[in-house]
Each structure stands twice: as structure tokens, then as C-alpha cells.
N, C-alpha and C positions, 0 to 999 in steps of 0.2 A: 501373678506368676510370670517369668522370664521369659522368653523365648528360648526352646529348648537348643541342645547342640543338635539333637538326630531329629528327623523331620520338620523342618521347621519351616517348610514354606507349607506344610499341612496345618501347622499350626496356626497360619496366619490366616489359610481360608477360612476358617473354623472363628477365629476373631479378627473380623473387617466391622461391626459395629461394636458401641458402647451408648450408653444414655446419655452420656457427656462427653467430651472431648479429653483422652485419656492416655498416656502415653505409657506403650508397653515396651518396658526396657530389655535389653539382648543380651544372654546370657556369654556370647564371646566376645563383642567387641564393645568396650566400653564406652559409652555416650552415645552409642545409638540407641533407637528405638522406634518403635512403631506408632503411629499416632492415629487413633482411632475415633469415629464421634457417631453420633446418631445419623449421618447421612450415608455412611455405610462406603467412602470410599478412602480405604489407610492411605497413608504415605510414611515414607521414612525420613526422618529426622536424624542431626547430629550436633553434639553439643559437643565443643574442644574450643581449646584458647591460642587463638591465632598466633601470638608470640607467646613466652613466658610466662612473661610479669602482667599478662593483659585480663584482662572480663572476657570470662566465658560468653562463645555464643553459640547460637543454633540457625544450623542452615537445612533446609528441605535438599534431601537430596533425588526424591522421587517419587512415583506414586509407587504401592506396592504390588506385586506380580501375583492376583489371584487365581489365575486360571493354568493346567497342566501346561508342559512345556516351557520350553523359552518364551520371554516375553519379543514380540514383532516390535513392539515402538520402545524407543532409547529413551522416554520418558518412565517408562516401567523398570522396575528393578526385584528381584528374587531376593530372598534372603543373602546368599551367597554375593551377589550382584551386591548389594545394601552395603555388606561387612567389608567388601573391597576397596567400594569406595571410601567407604570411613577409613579403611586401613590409608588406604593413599593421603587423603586429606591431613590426616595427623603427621604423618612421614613429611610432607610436604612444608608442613607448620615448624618443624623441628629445624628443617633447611632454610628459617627463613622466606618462604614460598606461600605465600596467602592464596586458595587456589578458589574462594569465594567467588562466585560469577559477580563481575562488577553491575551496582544497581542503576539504569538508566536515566538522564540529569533529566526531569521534569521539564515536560514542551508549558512554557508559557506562550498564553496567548499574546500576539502583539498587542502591544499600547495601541487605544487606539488615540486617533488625530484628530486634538481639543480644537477648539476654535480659533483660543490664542496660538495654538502652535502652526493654524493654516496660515493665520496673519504672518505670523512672523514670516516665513516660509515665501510668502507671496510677496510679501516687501523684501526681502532678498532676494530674490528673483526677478522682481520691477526695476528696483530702484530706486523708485519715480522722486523726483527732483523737491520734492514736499513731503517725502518720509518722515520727518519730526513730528510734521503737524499734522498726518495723517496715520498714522501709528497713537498719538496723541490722542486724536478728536472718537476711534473708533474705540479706543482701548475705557475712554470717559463712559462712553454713549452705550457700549455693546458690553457692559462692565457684568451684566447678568448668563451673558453668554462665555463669557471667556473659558470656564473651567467646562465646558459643557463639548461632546464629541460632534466634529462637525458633522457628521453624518444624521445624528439625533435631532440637528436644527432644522425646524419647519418655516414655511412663510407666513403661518402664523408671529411666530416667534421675531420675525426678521421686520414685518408689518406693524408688531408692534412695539420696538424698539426708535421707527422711524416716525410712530404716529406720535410718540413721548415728548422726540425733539420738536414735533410741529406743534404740540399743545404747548411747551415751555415759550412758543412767540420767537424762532428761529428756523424762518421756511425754509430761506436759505441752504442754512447748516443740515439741516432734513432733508434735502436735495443733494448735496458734497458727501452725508452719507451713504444716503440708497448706490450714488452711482459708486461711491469706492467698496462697499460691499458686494454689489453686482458684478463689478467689474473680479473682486476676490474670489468670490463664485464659480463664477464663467472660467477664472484660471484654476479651479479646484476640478473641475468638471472636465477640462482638458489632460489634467493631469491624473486621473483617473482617480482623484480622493472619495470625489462623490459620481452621483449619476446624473442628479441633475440640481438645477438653481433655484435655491429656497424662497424663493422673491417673485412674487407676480404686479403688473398692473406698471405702471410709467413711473418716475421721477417727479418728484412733486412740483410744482410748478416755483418759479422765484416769484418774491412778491415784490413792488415795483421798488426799485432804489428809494435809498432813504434820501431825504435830503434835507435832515434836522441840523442845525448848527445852533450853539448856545449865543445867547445873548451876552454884550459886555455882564451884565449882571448877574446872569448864569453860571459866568466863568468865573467871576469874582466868588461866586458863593459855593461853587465848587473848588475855587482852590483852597479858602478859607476850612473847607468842611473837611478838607485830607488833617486838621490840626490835630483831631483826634483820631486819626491812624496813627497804626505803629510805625516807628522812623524808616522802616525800608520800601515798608507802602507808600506812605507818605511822600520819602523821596521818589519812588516810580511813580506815583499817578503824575509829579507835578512836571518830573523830566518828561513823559509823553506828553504833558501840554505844552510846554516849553520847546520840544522838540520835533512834534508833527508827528510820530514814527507809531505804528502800530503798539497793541499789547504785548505781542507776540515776541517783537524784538526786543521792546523795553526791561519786558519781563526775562528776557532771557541774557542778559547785556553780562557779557566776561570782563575780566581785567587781562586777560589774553589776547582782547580785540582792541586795548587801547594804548595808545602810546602815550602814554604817560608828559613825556620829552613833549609832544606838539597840542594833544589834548585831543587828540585823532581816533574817533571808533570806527573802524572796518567792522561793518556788516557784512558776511558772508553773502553771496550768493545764492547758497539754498532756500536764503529766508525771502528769495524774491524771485516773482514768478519770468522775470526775465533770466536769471540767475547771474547777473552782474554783480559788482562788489558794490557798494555802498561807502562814500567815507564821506562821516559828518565831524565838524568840531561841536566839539563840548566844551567850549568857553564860555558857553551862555549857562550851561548846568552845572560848571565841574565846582561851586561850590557846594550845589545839594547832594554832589555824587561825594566832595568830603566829608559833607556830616555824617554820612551813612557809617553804622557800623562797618568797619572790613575784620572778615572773620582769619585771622592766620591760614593758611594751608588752602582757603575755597578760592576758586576761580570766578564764583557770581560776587557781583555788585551788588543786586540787592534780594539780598539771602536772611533768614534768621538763624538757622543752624549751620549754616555752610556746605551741607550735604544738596542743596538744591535750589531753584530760584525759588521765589516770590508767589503764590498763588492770587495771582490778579482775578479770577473770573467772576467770585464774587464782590469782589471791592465797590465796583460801580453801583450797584443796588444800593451799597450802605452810604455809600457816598449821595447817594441820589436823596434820600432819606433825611440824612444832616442840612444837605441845602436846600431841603424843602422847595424843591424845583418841577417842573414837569420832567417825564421820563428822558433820561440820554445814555449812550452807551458809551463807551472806550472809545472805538472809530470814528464819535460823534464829536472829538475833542479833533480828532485829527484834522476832520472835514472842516472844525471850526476854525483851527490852525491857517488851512490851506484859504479859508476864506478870507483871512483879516490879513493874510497876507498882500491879499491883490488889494486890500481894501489899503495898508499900506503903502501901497507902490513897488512893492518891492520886484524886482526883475522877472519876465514871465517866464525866462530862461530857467532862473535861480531859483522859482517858485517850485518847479517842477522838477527840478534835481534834487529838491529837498524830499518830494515824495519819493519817485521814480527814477534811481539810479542812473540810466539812461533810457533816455525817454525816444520811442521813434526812431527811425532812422538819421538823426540828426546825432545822436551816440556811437551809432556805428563811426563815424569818421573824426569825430572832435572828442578826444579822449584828454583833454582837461579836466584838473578834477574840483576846481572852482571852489576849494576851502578857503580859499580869504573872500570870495563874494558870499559865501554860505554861513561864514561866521560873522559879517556883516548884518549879514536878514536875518539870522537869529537875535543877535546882540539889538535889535530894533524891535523884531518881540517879543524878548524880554524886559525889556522896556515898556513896552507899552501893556504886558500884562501886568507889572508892577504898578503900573498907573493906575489901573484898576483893582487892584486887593491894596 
């Protein structure tokens, strides 16, 4: 039954529950109605179509006014009260005038601050002069933490991502992480991300300098053994022999840094912890840098998709393997480099300009940049490594 025209806020004391949830429609204004349920407190509803041409909807317009008198609180409404507003609402709909209280945009909690995004965050905020490789080395190392919020990470966690690199047989590297996490920490903690630093107990200790250098016959059966790499490994493992110059640079070598015209690669400065420039000739290498695929559009030398360099870190293992040698690393080519250098004769000036862009304070003032002595001592051990393979 309806809601009557004559007493009709009597009717409604009289039905404020139902066993279900029940909507008792109003005999004067159309799309109202009362809505009633087993908890025994009605409200008033109305159903009308916002525009025209739209989907009916229903909007709560109240709770219902069961008790004599006017209702004290503007959340209560009387029958009369009910029907007014319906009238208004519809009036309003007609005008174009949508008079629905707008619904509040949902508070999302903030994201919270992953680990890779304190990294990032932290090295744009340092700087620090070895960004590449230290963005690089954590982003390898800390590969289980990155998706994870920093605030979640323990020193458990942090303990034993350090103790990983020190069972893989790199103390060093185990030591370069702790402190550049610590240090990431310690600026997380200033900057109020976290509360405090996930990491207890010191820096691991270094373990004594290497000072492994391959034997003439080492070298031979490690250049020989690159035969069966692919041609872009192939040609970086043999230009860092031939060259002296880290993994790092080798592996990272642009056609943006070389002048084509003189056979000239500028090494950036970042990639050295003086942060000088570097310029080596590649006359000794530039036929192994022409066999090299060149990919159209990539800036790397030695690339397979062109999308990025070379992944040298494992190559040495496999390499080590083919030449059936005792253990040596990447840097162990270097150190060998640097050795058979002086074992050559070659200038102690020009030895060291090949490692060390400028070397001492002897760079500060003699800013020569000694590419015809440089491509000299190379062009004599390339030579004398051909002697030997």
C-alpha cells in the first residue's frame, strides 16, 4: 500500500520496519519512496532521470522523521519535507541542473618508496662521479630488493645480499657495496624516508691486492680461446688486451667517442676516478673494431642488437675454461698489459698515460696528450702479442 495523501507521517511511524529491505512508494510524488528494512530505521529515496534521454537513478534523500513534531537535525525529513525535496530535484533536472551531492574522489594511500626509487632518488641527489657504475653494481647485486618498499627492508636482508657478493670470491666488490648502501641509507634517514639504517657491523675487509699477470702462454691461449666467441665478444676481449683499458670502458666503447678521421677514443671522465679525459689511438685495434658488426642507428661498438653494449661479466669464466689455464679475471689482462709493457721498454711516462689519464701531479701542468708516443707502445704490443698467438 502507498503512502496516503492525509496523515502520512502517521503512516510512516507505524511502518519504519519490514523483514526485508522494502520500498514503500508515495502516493503524491512520483519516484519517491520510503525505504524500509529489518533494522528498523527508513529513509527516503528518489528515483528521477537526471537529463532526458539518461538512466534512471536513485538518490537518498534522508532519513525518515519518525517522531511528533518537526524534525531538530537537516538530516531528517517528514513526509512533506520528502515530497519537497523530490519536487525541487525534478524541477531542477528539467533546468538542466543536476542537484545530486557530488561523490568524494577516493583518498588513495600514497605509494609507498620502493627501494629502486630511493636509489634513483639518492643518486640524483649525490651525483657522485661513478653513477654508471654504481647504479650498475647495486641495481646487479640488490636485484631481489629493488621492487620491495624501503621501509620493509631489514639488515637482515641487506646482510645478506653483502654476504652473496663475498661468497661469489669478490671482497672487494662486497666492501664498494656495503659502503654505497650505507651511505644510501644514512641519506634515506636524513631525509626522513626511513627511521633508521638497515645495516649493522663494519665494511668488509679488502683482501690483499691481486697481483696475478698471465704468462706469454697464458696470453696466447686466452687470445686464441676468444675464437669461439661471438664476433663482438671476441673483438672486446682482444681490444682490452691489446689495449690495457678496463672491462668497463671496453665494454662500454661508443662511436660517438671516436674520431674516425685520426682513430682517436676520448674516454669520458666519469669513467675515471681522476675524472680527466682519456684519449687513446686505436691503430693498434681499429682492424678488429672493423670486423665488428656495426648495427645502423646504435651508438655501441660492440653490441649484438644495438639496443646496448656487450655483457662482458661473464665471458672471462668461459674464456678461462677454453684455455684450460689457471684462474684470471678481466683486470688480470690489464695488470698483464701494464707489465710486458716495462718488460718492453716502453716509456715510464707513456706506460702510465696508458692506464692513468693523468697521472700525479705531473698532469696538472703538462697537458700533452702524447698520441703519437701512445700509438707507438701500443703498435709494439701488438706486435709482440701477435708473436705470441
Amino acid at each position: 500500500m502507498p503512502i496516503p495523501v492525509r496523515n502520512p507521517d502517521e503512516y510512516v511511524r507505524t511502518h519504519q520496519k519490514a523483514d526485508k529491505l522494502t520500498v514503500i512508494r508515495d502516493s503524491v510524488r512520483p519516484g519517491l519512496g520510503l525505504l524500509v528494512g529489518p533494522r528498523g530505521r527508513p529513509s527516503w529515496t528518489f528515483v528521477y532521470r537526471p537529463q532526458p534521454n539518461s538512466k534512471q537513478v536513485r538518490v537518498k534523500l534522508g532519513f525518515a522523521w519518525t517522531e511528533p513534531g518537526a524534525p531538530s537535525d537537516p538530516e531528517y525529513l517528514t513526509t512533506d519535507g520528502a515530497r519537497a525535496k523530490a519536487y525541487q530535484i525534478r524541477e531542477a533536472a528539467k533546468a538542466g541542473i543536476d542537484m545530486r551531492p557530488e561523490k568524494p574522489a577516493p583518498q588513495r594511500a600514497p605509494k609507498a618508496l620502493t627501494f629502486d626509487g630511493a636509489l634513483m632518488a639518492y643518486l640524483d641527489a649525490v651525483q657522485p662521479k661513478t653513477r654508471q657504475q654504481m647504479e650498475k653494481m647495486v641495481r646487479k647485486d640488490c636485484a631481489p630488493l629493488l621492487a620491495r618498499p624501503l621501509t620493509a627492508i631489514t639488515y637482515q636482508d641487506t646482510d645478506a645480499i653483502v654476504q652473496a657478493v663475498i661468497d661469489r670470491g669478490s671482497p672487494i666488490a662486497a666492501r664498494n657495496l656495503f659502503l654505497t648502501l650505507r651511505a644510501m641509507f644514512r641519506w634515506a634517514v636524513r631525509n626522513r624516508k626511513i627511521t633508521e639504517v638497515p645495516m649493522i657491523g663494519d665494511a668488509p675487509t679488502k683482501s690483499r691486492a691481486r697481483d696475478r699477470t698471465l704468462t706469454d702462454c697464458e696470453l696466447a691461449a686466452a687470445w686464441r680461446a676468444t675464437e669461439d666467441s661471438a664476433a663482438p665478444l671476441r673483438a672486446a676481449v682482444r681490444a682490452m688486451i691489446l689495449l690495457g683499458q678496463r672491462r668497463e670502458e671496453i665494454g662500454s666503447m661508443r662511436w660517438s667517442q671516436i674520431d674516425e678521421a685520426t682513430k682517436t677514443w676520448t674516454i669520458s671522465g666519469d669513467d675515471y676516478k681522476t675524472g680527466a679525459l682519456q684519449f687513446l689511438p686505436l691503430d693498434s685495434v681499429w682492424d678488429i673494431i672493423a670486423e665488428t658488426p656495426r648495427i645502423e642507428g646504435s651508438d655501441y661498438v660492440f653490441t649484438f642488437n644495438g639496443r646496448g653494449s656487450v655483457d662482458l661479466s661473464k665471458e672471462a669464466g668461459k674464456l678461462v675454461k677454453r684455455a684450460k689455464t689457471a684462474h684470471w679475471t678481466f683486470h688480470d689482462l690489464r695488470r698483464t698489459a701494464r707489465t710486458n709493457w716495462s718488460k718492453l721498454k716502453i716509456d715510464p711516462t707513456i706506460r702510465e698515460r696508458l692506464i692513468h689519464p693523468v697521472p700525479g701531479v705531473e698532469g696538472t701542468y703538462d697537458r700533452y696528450d702524447y698520441l703519437d708516443e701512445k700509438r707507438e707502445a701500443l703498435a709494439k704490443w701488438r706486435e709482440y702479442v701477435a708473436g705470441l698467438v
